[in-house]
C-alpha positions in Angstrom: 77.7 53.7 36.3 75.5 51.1 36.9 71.7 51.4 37.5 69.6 49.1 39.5 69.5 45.1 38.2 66.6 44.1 36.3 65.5 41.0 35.1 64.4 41.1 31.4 63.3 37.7 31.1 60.1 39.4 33.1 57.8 40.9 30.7 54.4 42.5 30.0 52.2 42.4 32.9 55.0 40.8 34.9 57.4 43.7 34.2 56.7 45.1 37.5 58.5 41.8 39.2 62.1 42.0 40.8 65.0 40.2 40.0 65.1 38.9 43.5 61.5 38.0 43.7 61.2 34.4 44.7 60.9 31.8 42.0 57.6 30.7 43.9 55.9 34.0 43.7 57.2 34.2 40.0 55.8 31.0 39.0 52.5 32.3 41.1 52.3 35.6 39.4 53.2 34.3 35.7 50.4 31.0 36.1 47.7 33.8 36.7 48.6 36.1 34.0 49.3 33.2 31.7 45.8 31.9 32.3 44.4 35.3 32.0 46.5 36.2 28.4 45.0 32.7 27.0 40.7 33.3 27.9 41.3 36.8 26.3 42.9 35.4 23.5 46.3 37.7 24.2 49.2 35.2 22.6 51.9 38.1 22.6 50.9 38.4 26.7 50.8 34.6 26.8 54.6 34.4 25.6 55.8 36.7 27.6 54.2 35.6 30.5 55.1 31.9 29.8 58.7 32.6 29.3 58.7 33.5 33.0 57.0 30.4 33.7 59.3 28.8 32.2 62.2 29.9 33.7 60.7 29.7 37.6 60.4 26.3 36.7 63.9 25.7 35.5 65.8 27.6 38.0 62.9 25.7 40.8 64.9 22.6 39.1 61.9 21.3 37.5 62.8 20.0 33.9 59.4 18.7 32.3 57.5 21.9 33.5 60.2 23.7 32.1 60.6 22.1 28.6 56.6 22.6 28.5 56.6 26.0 29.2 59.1 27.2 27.1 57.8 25.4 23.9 54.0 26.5 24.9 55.4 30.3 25.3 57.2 29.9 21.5 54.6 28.6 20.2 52.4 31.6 21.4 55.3 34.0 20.0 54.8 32.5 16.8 50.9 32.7 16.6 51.7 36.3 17.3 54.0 37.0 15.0 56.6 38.6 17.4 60.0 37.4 16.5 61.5 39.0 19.7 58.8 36.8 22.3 60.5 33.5 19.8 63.6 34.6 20.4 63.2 35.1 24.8 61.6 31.2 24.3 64.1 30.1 22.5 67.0 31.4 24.8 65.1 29.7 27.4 65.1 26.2 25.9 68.7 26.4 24.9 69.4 27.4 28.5 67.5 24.4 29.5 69.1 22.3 27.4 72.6 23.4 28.9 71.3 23.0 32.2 70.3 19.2 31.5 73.8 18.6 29.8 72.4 18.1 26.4 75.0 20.7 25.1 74.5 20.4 21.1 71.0 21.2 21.9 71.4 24.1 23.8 74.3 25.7 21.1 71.3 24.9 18.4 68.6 26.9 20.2 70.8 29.7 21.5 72.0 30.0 17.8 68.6 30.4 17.1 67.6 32.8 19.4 70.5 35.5 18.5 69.7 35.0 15.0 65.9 36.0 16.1 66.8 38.5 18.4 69.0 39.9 16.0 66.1 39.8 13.6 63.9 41.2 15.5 65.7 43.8 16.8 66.0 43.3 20.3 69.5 43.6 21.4 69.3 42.3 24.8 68.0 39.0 24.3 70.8 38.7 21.0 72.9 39.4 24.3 71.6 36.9 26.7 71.9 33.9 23.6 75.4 35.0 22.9 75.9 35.0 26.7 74.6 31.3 26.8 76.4 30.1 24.1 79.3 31.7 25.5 79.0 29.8 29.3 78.2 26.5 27.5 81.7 26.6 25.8 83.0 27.5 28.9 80.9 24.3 31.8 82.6 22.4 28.8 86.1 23.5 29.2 86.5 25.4 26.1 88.0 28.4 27.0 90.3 29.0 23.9 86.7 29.3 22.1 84.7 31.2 23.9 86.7 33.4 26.2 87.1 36.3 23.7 83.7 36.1 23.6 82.8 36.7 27.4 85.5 40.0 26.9 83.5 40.9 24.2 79.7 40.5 26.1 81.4 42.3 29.1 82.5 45.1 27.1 78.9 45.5 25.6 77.3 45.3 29.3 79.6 47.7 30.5 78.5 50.2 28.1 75.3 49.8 28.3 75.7 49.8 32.3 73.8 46.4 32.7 75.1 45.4 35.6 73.3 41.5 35.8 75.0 41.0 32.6 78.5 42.7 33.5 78.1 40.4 36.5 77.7 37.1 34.4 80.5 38.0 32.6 83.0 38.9 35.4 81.6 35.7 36.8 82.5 33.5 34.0 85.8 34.8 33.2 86.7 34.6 36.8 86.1 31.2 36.9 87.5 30.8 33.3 90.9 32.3 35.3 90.5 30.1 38.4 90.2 26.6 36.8 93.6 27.8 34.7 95.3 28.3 38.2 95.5 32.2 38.1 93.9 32.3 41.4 94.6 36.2 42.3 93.2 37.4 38.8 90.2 35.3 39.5 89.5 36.6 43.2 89.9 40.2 41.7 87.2 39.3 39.1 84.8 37.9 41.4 85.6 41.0 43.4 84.2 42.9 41.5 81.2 40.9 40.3 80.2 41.0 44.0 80.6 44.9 44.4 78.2 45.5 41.4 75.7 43.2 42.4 75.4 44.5 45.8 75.1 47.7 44.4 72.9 47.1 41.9 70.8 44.7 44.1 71.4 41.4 42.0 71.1 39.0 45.0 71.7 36.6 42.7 74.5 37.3 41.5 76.0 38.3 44.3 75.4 34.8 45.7 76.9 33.0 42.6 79.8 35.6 43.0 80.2 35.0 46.9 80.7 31.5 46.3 83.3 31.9 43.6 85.1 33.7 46.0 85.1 31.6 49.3 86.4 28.7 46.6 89.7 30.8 46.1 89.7 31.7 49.7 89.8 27.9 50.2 92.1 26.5 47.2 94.4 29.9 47.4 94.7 30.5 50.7 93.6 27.6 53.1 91.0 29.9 54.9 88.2 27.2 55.9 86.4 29.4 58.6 86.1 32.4 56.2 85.3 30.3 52.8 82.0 28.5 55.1 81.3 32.3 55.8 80.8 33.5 52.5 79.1 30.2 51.4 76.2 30.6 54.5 76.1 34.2 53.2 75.1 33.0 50.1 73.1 30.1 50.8 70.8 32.9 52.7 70.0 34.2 49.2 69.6 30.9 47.6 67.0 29.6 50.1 65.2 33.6 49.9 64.5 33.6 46.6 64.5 29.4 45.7 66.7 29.3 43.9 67.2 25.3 43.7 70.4 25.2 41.4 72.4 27.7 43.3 71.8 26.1 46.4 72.9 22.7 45.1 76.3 24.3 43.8 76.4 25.8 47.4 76.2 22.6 48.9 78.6 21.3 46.6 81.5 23.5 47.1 80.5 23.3 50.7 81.7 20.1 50.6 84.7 21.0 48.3 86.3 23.0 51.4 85.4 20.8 53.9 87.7 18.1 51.6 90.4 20.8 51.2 90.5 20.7 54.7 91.0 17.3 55.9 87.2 17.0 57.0 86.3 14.0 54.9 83.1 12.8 57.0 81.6 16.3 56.4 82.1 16.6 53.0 80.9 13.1 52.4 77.9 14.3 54.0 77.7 17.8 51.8 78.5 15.9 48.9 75.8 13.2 49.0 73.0 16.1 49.8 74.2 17.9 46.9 74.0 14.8 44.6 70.5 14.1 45.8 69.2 17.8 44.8 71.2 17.3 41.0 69.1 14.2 40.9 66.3 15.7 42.1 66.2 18.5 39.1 68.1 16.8 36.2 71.0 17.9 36.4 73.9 15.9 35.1 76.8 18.1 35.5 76.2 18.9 39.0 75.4 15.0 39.6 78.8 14.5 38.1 80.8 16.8 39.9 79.3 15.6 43.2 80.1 11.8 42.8 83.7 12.9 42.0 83.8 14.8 45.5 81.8 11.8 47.4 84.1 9.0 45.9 87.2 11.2 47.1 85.9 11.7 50.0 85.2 8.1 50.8 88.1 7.1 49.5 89.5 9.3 51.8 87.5 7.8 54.8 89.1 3.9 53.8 86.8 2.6 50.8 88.2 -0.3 48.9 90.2 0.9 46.2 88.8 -1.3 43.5 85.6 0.2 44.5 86.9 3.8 44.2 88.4 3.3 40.3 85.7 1.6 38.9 83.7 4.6 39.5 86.0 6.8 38.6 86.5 5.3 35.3 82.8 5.4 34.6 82.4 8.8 35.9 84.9 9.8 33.2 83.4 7.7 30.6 79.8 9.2 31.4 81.7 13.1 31.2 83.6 11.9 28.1 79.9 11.0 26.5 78.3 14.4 27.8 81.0 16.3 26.2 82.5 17.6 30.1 86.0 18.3 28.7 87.4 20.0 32.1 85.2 17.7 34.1 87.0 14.5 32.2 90.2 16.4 33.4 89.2 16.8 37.4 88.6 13.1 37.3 91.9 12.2 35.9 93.7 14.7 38.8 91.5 12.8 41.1 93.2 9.4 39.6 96.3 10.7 40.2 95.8 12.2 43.1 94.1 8.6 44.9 97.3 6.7 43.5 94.8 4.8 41.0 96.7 6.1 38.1 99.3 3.7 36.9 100.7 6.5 34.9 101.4 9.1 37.5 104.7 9.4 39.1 104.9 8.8 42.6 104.0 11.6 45.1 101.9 13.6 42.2 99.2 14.7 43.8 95.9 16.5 41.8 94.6 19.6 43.1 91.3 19.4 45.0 88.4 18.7 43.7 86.9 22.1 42.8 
């Protein structure tokens, strides 16, 4: 049985805030208490509070605030002697470092932070690092790695009836199970992730899962109409609480069923909004997977075809650098799929663009 979703990332004096608070009233309400913890000299109540500075800003998609704020809050942890605060800023540089694609980085500092948390005997943010390390072998494509790992962290959350975490890792493996084709294991995943968050009241997560399901609903079963549904659903969320990231994946996939469907213009349209708010935050992944939909999509709507491969073949030189393995492999299905690879036989045709 699961209890109501918390968000552990919020602590001392901010213990009291909501995992669907708004990022903007976080970063409001963690500023004041951070100022607060520093004239009285408080550095445990400084880390705490600066680790949820930290993470407004970097879910509010901005990087430099971010980076600062996590290093200031571990360097507080560390005048204070409390492994367990090192550990929390820690997990949120490495998630950081994930988000901004600078993936050996992020492994590093998620290493560290299980270690720590181990260390310091807190068992949920050992969790959360393990977790992180987990999804960034998994936005790389690594599934052979890390998805006994994800069973394993779902097991644990299940136990322990944390339902944000049992979430994530439904979330992952569902999408794990959808990029390997099995579409109906997948839906039934995402299912689920979106009955516990609604029960437990993790908006978020009930967003992420919402649009993990309308992208089967699309790819599986053709179902434009319902797909949009569950993506303005979520999009509600992502704009309630600010949540910058989401949103921009929203948009994204947004634009992925509109291209399923034939509607080129519009998802041209989705697509260059959602590369616009990647750029906007840093965030090289999402840029990526957005120039792949906008150059099919405008190769869709009659671009020169020299125009369209060059791209492409920089796209998936830029993906190879960032260490994208799956990514690398959409572009290549997008090759084939265009007719610009020499190598595909006639009438192959790549899946969409996910």
């Amino acid at each position: 049985m699961y209890g109501k979703a918390v968000a552990p990332e919020y602590q001392g004096a901010l213990t009291t805030l909501s995992v669907n608070s708004s990022l903007v009233d976080v970063l409001a309400a963690g500023n004041q208490r951070l100022r607060a913890a520093e004239r009285a000299g408080e550095r445990a109540e400084a880390a705490r509070s600066g680790l949820a500075v930290a993470e407004a800003h970097r879910r509010l998609g901005q990087v430099r605030e971010a980076d600062r704020a996590w290093k200031a809050s571990y360097r507080a942890a560390r005048d204070a002697g409390d492994i367990a605060a090192m550990a929390w800023a820690l997990w949120s540089g490495g998630t950081l470092a994930r988000q901004r694609g600078a993936f050996p980085l992020a492994r590093r500092l998620l290493g560290l932070a299980a270690e720590l948390g181990e260390h310091g005997g807190d068992v949920v943010v050992r969790g959360y690092s393990l977790a992180g390390l987990a999804e960034t072998g998994r936005i790389q494509g690594d599934y052979e790695a890390v998805g006994l790992l994800h069973e394993q962290l779902l097991a644990e959350a299940r136990r322990r009836g944390e339902a944000r975490h049992t979430v994530w890792a439904l979330e992952g493996i569902a999408q794990m199970h959808r990029n390997s084709g099995a579409y109906d294991t997948a839906y039934a995943l995402f299912e689920e992730a979106a009955e516990i968050a609604g029960r437990a009241e993790d908006r978020r997560g009930h967003a992420w899962a919402l649009r993990g399901l309308a992208d089967i609903v699309s790819v599986r079963d053709g179902d434009t109409e319902r797909a949009l549904a569950l993506l303005s659903e979520a999009e509600t969320t992502c704009r309630a609480m600010s949540l910058s990231s989401a949103l921009a994946y929203n948009h994204k996939m947004r634009g992925n069923v509109l291209y399923r469907a034939g509607r080129h213009a519009e998802a041209r349209d989705l697509y260059e909004q959602a590369l616009a708010e990647f750029r906007a935050m840093n965030e090289p992944r999402g840029e990526a997977l957005s120039r792949l939909g906008l150059a099919k999509s405008l190769a869709r709507l009659g671009r020169d075809r020299a125009q369209t491969a060059a791209e492409l073949a920089e796209l998936a030189r830029q993906l190879e650098r960032i260490g994208l393995r799956h990514a690398c492999e959409m572009v290549a299905r997008a090759q084939e799929e265009l007719g610009l690879d020499a190598g595909a036989p006639d009438g192959a045709a790549a899946e969409a663009v996910r």
